[in-house]
N, C-alpha and C positions, 0 to 999 in steps of 0.2 A: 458441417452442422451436426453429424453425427458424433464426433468428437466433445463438443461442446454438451449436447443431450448426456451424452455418458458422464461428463466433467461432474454434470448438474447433479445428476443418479447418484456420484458419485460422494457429491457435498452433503446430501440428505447426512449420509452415514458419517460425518465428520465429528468434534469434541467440539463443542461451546466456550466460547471463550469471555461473553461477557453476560454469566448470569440475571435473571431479571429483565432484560433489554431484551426488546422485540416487539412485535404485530405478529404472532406466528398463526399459520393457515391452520385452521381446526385440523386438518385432514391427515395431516403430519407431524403431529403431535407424538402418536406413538412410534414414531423412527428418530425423531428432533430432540422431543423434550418433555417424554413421559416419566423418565427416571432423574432427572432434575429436580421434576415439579413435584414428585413422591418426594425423594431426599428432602425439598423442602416441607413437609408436611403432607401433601394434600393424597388424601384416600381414592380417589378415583382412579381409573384407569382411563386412559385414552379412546376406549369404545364409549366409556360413560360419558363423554364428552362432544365427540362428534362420530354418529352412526347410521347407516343408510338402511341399516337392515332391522333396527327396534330404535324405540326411544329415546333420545338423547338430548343434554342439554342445547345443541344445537335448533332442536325443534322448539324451545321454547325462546328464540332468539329473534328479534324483526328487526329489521329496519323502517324506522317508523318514518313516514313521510318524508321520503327521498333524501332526509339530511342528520336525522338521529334514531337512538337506537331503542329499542323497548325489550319487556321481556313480559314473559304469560305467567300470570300468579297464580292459576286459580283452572279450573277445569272445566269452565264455562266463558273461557276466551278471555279474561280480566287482564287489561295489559298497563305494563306500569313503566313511567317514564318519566322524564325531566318535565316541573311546573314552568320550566321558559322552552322546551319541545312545545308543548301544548298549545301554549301564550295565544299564537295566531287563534286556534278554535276556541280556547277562553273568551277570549275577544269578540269575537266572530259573534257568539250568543249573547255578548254583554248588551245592556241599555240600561237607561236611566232606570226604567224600572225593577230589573234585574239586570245588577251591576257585580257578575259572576267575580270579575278582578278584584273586588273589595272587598266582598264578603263571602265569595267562594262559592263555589256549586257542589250541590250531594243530589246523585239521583236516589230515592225512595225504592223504586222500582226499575226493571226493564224497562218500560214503557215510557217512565223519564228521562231516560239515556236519549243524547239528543246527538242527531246525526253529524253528520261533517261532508260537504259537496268536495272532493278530490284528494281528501285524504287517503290515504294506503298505510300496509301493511303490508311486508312482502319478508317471507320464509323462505330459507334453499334450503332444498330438498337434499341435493349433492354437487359437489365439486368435484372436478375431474382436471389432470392435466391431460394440456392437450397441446404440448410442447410441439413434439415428434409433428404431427400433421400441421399446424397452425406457422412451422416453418419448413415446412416442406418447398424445395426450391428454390431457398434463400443461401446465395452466396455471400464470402465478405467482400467482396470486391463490387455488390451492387451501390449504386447511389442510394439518397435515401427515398428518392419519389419511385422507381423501382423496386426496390425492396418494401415498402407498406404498399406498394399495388398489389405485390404477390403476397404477402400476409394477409390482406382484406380478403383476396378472393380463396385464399383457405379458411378464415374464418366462414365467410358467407356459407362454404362447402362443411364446413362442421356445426354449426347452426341448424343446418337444414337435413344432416343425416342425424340427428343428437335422438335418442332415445327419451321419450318424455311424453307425459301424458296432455291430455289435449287444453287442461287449463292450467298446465305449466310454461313459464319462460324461458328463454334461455340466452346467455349473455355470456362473453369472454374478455378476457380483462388482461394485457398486457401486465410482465411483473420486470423487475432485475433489469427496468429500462428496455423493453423488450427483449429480452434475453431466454426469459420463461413465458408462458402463457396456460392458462387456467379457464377452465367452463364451469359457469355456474348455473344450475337448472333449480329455477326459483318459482315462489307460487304469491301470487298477491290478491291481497282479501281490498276488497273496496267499498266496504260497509264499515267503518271503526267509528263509533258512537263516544262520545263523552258521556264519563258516567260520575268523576270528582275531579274537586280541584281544592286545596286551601285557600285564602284570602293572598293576594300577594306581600302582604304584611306578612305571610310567612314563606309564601310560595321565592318572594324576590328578597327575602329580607335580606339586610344590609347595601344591595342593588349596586347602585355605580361603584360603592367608596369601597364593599367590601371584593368586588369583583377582581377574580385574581389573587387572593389574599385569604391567607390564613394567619389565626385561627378564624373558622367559618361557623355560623350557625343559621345556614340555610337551609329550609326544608322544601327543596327543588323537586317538587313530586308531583304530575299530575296522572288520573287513572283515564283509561280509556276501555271499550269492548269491542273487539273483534265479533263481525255478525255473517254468518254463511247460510247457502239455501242449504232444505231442509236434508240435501245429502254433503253437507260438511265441505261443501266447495264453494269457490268463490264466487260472488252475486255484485249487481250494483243493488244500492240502497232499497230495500222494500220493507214494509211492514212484516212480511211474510218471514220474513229470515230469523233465523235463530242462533242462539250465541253459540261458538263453533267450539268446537270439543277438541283439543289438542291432543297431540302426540305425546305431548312433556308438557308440564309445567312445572316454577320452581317451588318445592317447598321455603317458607321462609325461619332462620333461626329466631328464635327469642333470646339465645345465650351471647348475644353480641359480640367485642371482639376484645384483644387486647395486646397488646407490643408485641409482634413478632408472627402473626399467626397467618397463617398462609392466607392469600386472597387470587382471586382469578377473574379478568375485568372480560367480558365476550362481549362483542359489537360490531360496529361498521364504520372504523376510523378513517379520515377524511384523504388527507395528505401529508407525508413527511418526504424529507430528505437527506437521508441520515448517510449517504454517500460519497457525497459530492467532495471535490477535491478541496485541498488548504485556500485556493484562491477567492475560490466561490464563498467560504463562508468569511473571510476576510473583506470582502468586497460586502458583505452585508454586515456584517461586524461597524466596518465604518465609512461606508458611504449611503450603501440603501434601507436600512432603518433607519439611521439618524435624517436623511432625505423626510421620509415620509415624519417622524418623530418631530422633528420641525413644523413643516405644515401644521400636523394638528395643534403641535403648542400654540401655536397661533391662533388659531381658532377658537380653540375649548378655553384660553385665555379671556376673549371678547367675546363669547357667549355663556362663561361663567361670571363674569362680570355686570352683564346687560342679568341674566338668572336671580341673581342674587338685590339685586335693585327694583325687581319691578316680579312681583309672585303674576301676573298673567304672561311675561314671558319664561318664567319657570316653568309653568302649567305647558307651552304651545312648545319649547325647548328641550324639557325632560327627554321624549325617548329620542329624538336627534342627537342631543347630548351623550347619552348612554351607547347609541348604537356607534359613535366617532370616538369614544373614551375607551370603547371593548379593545378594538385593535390596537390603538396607542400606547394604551398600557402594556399588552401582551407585547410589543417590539420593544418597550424600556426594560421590560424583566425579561427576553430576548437574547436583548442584547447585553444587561449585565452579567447573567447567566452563561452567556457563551465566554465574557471576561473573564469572568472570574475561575473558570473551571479550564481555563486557555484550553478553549477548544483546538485555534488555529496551529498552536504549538503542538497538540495531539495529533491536530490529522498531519500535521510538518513531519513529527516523526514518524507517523505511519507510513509516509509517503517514501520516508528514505528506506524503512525496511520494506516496503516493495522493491524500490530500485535496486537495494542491495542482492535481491534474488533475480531481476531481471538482468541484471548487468552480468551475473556468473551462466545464468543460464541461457544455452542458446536456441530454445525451445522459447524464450519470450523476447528474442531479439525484437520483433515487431512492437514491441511496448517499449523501446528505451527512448524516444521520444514524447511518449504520449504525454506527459505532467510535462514538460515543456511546452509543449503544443498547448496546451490548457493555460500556463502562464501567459501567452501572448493572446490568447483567444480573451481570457477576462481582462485583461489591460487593453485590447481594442474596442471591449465591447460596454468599457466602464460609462465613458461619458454618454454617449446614449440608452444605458439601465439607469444612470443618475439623473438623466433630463427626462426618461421616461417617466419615472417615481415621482418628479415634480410635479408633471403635466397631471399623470395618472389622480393623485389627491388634488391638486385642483381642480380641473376640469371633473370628476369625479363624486369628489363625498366632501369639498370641503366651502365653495362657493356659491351659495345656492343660484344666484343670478348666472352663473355660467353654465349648470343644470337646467334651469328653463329657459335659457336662448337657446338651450342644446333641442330639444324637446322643441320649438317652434322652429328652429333651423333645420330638425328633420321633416319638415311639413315641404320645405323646398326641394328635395330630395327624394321626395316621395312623388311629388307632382314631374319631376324630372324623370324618372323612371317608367311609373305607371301612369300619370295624367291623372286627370279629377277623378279616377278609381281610388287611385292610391292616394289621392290628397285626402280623398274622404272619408277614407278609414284613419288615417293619420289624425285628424278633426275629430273625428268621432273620439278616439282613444287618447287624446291632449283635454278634449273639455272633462271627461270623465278626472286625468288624473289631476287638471286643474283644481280641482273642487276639493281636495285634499291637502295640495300645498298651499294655496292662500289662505287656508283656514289656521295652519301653524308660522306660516312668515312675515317677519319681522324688516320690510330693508331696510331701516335705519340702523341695525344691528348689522347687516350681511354688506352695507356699503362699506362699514369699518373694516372688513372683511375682507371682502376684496379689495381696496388700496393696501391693505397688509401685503396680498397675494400677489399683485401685480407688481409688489416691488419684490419679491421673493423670488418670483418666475424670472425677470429681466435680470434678478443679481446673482441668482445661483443656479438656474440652470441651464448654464454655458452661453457665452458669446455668438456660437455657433448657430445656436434653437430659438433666436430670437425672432419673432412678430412684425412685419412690419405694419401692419391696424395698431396695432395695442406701442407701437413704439410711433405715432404719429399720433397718437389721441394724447399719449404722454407729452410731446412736444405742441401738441397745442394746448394744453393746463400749464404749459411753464416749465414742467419739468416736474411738478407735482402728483405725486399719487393720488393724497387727496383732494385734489381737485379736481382727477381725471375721474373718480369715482364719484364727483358730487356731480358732475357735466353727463358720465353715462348715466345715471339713475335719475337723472330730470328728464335726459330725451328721450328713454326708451317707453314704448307701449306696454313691454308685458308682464312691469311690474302692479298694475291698476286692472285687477279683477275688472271691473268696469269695462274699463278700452279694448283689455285681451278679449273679452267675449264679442264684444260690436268687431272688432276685425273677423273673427271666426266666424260671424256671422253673413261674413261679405262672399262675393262671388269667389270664385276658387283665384281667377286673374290677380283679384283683385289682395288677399287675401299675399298673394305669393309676391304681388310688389311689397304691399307694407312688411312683410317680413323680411326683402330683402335688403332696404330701405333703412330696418334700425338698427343703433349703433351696437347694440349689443349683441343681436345676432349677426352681425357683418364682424366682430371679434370672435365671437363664439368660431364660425367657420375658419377666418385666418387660424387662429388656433390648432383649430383640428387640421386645417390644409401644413403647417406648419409641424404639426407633429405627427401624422403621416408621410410627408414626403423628408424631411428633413432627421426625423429619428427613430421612427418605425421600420423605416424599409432596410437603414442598416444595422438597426438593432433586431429584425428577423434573420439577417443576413446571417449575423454571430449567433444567434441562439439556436438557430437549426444546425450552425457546424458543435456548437457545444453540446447540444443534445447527443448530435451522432456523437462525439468521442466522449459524452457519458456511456453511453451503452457500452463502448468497445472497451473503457473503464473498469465499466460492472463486472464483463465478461473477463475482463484482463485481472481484475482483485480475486475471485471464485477461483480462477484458474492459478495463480500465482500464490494465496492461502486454503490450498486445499484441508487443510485441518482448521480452519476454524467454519465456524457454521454462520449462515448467512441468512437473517430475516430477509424480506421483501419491505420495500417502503409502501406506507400506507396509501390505497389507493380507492376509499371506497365499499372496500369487499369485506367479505366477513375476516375476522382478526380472533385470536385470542391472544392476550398476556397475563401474565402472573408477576406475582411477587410478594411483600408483607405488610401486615399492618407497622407501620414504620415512621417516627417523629424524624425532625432533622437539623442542623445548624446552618441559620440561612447566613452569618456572620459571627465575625467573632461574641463570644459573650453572651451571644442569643439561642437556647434552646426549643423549639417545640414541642410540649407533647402530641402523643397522638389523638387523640380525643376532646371531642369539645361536649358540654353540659349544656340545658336550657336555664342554669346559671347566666350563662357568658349572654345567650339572650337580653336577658333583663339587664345584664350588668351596661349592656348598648343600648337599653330603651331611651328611647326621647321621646315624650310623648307631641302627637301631632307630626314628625317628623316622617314624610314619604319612603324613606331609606329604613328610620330605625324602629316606625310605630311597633307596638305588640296589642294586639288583639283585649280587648278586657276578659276574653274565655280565658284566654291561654294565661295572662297573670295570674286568674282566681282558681286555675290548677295549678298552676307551680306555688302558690299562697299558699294551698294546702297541700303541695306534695300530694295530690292526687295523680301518681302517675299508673295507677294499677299493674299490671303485670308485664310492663314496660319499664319500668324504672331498674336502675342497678344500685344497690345500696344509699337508697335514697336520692338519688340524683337523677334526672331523664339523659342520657344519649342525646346527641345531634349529631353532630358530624363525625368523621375519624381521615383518616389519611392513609396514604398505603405507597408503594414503590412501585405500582401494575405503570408501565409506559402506556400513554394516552393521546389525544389528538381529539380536534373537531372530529365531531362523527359519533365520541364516545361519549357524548353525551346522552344519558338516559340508559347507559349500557350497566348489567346488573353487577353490582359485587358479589361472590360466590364464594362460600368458604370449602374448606378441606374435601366436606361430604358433597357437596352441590346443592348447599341453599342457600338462598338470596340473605346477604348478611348489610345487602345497604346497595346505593342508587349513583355512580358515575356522575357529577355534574360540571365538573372545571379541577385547573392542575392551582398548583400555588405559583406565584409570580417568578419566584427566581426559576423556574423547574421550565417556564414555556420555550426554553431552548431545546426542549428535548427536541422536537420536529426535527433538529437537525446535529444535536450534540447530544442523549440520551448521557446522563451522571447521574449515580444513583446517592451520590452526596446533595443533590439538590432537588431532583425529580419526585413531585410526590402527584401523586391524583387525588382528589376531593369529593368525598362521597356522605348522601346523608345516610345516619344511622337507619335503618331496616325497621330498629324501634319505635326513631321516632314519626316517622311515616304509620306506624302502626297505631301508637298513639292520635297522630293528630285525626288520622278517620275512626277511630275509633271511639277516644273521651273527649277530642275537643269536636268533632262534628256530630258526634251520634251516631256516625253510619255504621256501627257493627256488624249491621247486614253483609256489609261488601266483606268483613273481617274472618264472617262464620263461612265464607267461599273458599278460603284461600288454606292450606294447610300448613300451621305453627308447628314447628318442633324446638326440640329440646339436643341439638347434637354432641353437644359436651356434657350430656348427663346421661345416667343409665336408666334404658325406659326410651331413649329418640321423643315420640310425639308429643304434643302437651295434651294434655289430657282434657275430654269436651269439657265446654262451657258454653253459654250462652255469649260470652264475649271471647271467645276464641273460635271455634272449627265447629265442623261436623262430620258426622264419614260420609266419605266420598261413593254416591254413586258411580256402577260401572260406567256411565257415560259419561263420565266426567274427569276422564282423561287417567293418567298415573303419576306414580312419582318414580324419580329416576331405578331407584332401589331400596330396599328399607335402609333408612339410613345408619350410617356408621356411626357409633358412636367412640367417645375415647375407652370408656370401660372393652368397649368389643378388639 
């Protein structure tokens, strides 16, 4: 292990081989790719970025509510983030009376900022490896249930000696497939108040059709405030608390951007896997996205169908629709994206110049096998990740009848285990989410549905993973889907709000016969008994041998490419990338620029349309080119694009230009680009960010709130002079309590 720690040391200090490309850890920046990211433009230095010992843009960096990312504007805790981060706490406040989603929210005041019950905010303070100790102990020759018993119990033991003060956290994060490991000592605010939001006429605009796609003209922004007690630490919700005084926050530019100009994306990206061997991405190339890419054709087929014929199932369908169309999409442009840019042919020859160094060297004799071993490992383990990916979207996100016999068939299970303790909590937690689903379903709609599904699951995934419930309900319809689907939704109970509640009302006995009794949950269970024992246990079986010989992979590529330099796949943690403002050619004949207008807005207006309304504010300022000190040669800013690699996570994560200020808002990648997660091209990869201005804009002339405007500090960094100079609709100076800015900024004259 000692050998491998020094490998690792030793990779820090290596030559980059694919500019642009990465998730790199703030931390190691200045060893990695501080003279990179200079050569490409950017003024800062690697302390100005991430610093333990003064202020850095790191301190003005969150993760916002467990799943995206935010940044601090302003020096009184003002944090800014993605309008679909927020969506759930927009929501959360909306009613008929105040219908925040339509017409948007502006607090006036503090005192209007309205709270949120479990939201967070969570800061690191610092990152540490914690390789050396974290595998302490760890031989190659242990198994793997051996080997994580002794890395958990050195975590536990660095956990608990970690230096930290008493309302900080402390978390470690497996990197390089276990190879490396990292401590992060974090701080989390649990006061974050909603303080704006645009209308989703602007917040969503474009919504399903534009999702994924460029050119963009979405203004994806909602505001929040971080609140701490009166000594600048974390609190639960009180009146008492006050807006918390940062370390950093970003200044924002006015001078916006333009082809080529350095940008730097800081966040908390989700998951990639930019590793993995030729098989692996070949096996999802063409079996497990097109697997699930199916399913949902099906579906979003017969629920765009039933949408478009009858506007109250529009109304009850919209965000089901939306939320099954996100991923669908994102695996068609996936997987064109990996075609086209023949990922598999890249990692093929990558793979032969490994072997060609393993095969002379006998220092990696132990690797000449391993891509063999990997070959026969994903061809045993194919047809059960393809029957898995069937079952997975059906039983899952795609047949709603098979979600709520799932959801009543755990009420048996519960009784099974705990007895009418545990039925009853079960009861208790089924009527709550009942009240939700029959209020959006449709089964005349989801019976077409599932006979679609049930002849998909028996024809494609595999002879082997077959049912026998669901293949005896078929033989007694005749042999008919649709009739087997018109027979289970006549006899079951839990389609009729009515019945389902008089059954729950019954004794627990009683309660746990009728459910086990109807046809739909006696499928539901085969099902699940079915894909449990028949393709879970040895689709576990291969995935934990494949995991282990990823890691001995990861470790076997670092060691075998000692001169090229190695990001960590996205896991989570804090990340920085860079790259430029940068158009692209998604095919032939087809250019992008990089900038989108509040032109392209209108040029998409439909009026009354959910997707493309515009607001009648926001018209009667583009009418009159009212865009005040936000406009660039008469035209408003929306979007722009840029080459920073990206991932779930990075949503709401800040765009940052040369000097370190917020130049625009992280919200999604463009459609051909979502292969990056596992084939990064910077021929196709772009991330999608709204302009800085127009965010500034829309709280400023289209909502009135300039208050929030005069918090935050504008500058000027492409001009001589940096800050913009006061106004009542721009800044004000900054009290000392009200946090700094990184450094005076750089300008290009300096």
């Amino acid at each position: 292990m000692k050998k491998l720690i020094l490998s690792l040391t030793f990779l820090l200090a290596a030559r980059l081989v694919f500019a642009v490309e990465g998730m790199w850890l703030p931390l190691l920046l200045g060893l990695l790719n501080e003279k990179e990211m200079q050569g490409m433009g950017m003024k800062m230095t690697a302390e100005d970025i991430y610093s333990v010992n003064q202020g850095s843009l790191k301190d003005a960096i969150v993760q916002f509510g467990g799943g995206c990312t935010a940044e601090v504007i302003s020096g009184q805790g003002l944090l800014l983030t993605n309008h679909h981060c927020g969506f759930g706490q927009i929501q959360n406040h909306s009613s008929l009376e105040h219908n925040y989603l339509e017409d948007g929210f502006w607090a006036k005041t503090l005192k209007d900022e309205l709270p949120n019950d479990g939201l967070t905010a969570t800061f690191i303070s610092r990152i540490e490896d914690v390789t050396a100790a974290a595998l302490a102990g760890v031989t190659d020759d242990m198994d793997k249930k051996t080997r994580q018993s002794t890395i958990d119990k050195n975590l536990d033991a660095i956990k608990k000696s970690a230096q930290k003060e008493a309302w900080e956290d402390v978390m470690v994060r497996p990197f390089f497939n276990g190879n490396q490991y990292f401590m992060f000592v974090t701080v989390t605010y649990k006061d974050v108040r909603l303080v704006g939001a645009p209308p989703s006429s602007i917040g969503k605009f474009g919504a399903d059709t534009d999702n994924w796609v460029w050119p963009r003209h979405t203004g994806d922004f909602s505001i929040f405030r971080i609140y701490a007690d009166k000594d600048n630490r974390p609190a639960a919700y009180s009146p008492d608390n006050v807006p918390l005084k940062p370390k950093h926050f970003l200044p924002i530019s006015l001078d916006g951007v333009k082809e080529g100009d350095f940008t730097l994306v800081f966040g908390f990206p989700g998951r990639t896997n930019e590793y993995l061997p030729s098989y692996a991405v070949q096996q999802l190339v063409d079996v497990l996205d097109p697997a699930r890419i199916a399913v949902r054709d099906k579906t979003l087929a017969i629920w765009d169908g039933a949408m478009r014929s009858d506007a109250q199932v529009k109304i009850q369908y919209a965000s089901k629709q939306a939320g099954l169309a996100n991923a669908w999409k994102k695996w068609e442009g996936e997987v064109l994206g990996l075609r086209r840019t023949k990922a598999v042919k890249k990692k093929q020859q990558y793979e032969a110049e490994f072997m060609k160094i393993v095969t002379v060297n006998p220092a990696f004799a132990k690797y000449q096998n391993l891509l063999g071993e990997f070959g026969q490992l994903y061809k045993d383990i194919e047809p059960y990740a393809e029957a898995k990916a069937y079952y997975d979207e059906i039983l899952g996100s795609n047949v709603e009848i098979l979600r709520l016999a799932g959801r009543f068939a755990n009420l048996l299970k519960a009784y099974d285990k705990n007895g009418e303790a545990g039925m009853a909590d079960e009861v208790k937690g089924l009527k709550t989410w009942l009240e939700g689903f029959y209020k959006d379903y449709r089964p005349e709609i989801d019976q077409r549905v599932f006979a679609a599904h049930m002849e998909m699951l028996e024809k494609h995934a595999g002879k082997d993973f077959q049912t026998e419930t669901l293949a005896q309900m078929l033989a007694n319809a005749g042999g008919s889907y649709e009739k087997l689907a018109e027979d289970l939704f006549k006899n079951t109970f839990i389609l009729d709000p009515a019945n389902a509640n008089a059954v729950l009302g019954k004794t627990y006995e009683e309660i746990y016969k009728a459910v086990a009794l109807d046809p739909a949950c006696q499928l539901v269970a085969n099902l699940r008994d079915t894909y449990n024992q028949k393709i879970a246990v040895k689709y576990n079986e291969y995935n934990d041998r494949t995991e282990a010989l990823q890691q001995t992979y990861m470790k076997a590529q670092m060691e075998v490419f000692p001169n090229r330099k190695f990001y960590p796949d996205a896991n989570g943690t804090m990340r920085v990338s860079y790259g430029k403002v940068q158009g692209y050619q998604p095919q032939d004949g087809v250019t992008f620029a990089s900038q989108t207008y509040l032109d392209g807005v209108m040029e998409k207006y439909v009026p009354g349309d959910y997707e493309f309304d515009v607001p009648a504010r926001l018209r009667e300022l583009y009418e009159k080119k009212d865009y005040g000190q936000y406009g660039e040669n008469g035209k408003l800013p929306v979007c722009f694009i840029g080459s920073n690699h990206t991932t779930g996570g990075n949503s709401g994560s800040p765009a940052i230009d040369a000097s370190g200020n917020l130049i625009g808002l992280n919200f999604d990648r463009v459609w051909e680009g979502t292969m990056s997660d596992y084939n990064y091209d910077i021929s196709l990869c772009r991330n999608i960010m709204v302009d800085a201005r127009y965010v500034l804009f829309i709280i400023d002339k289209y909502a009135g709130a300039g208050h929030l405007v005069k918090e935050m500090k504008l500058v000027h960094p492409k001009k001589s002079g940096g800050e913009v100079k006061k106004t009542e609709k721009t800044t004000k100076p900054l009290r000392k309590d009200q946090g700094k800015a990184l450094k005076p900024v750089v300008t290009e004259d300096q």
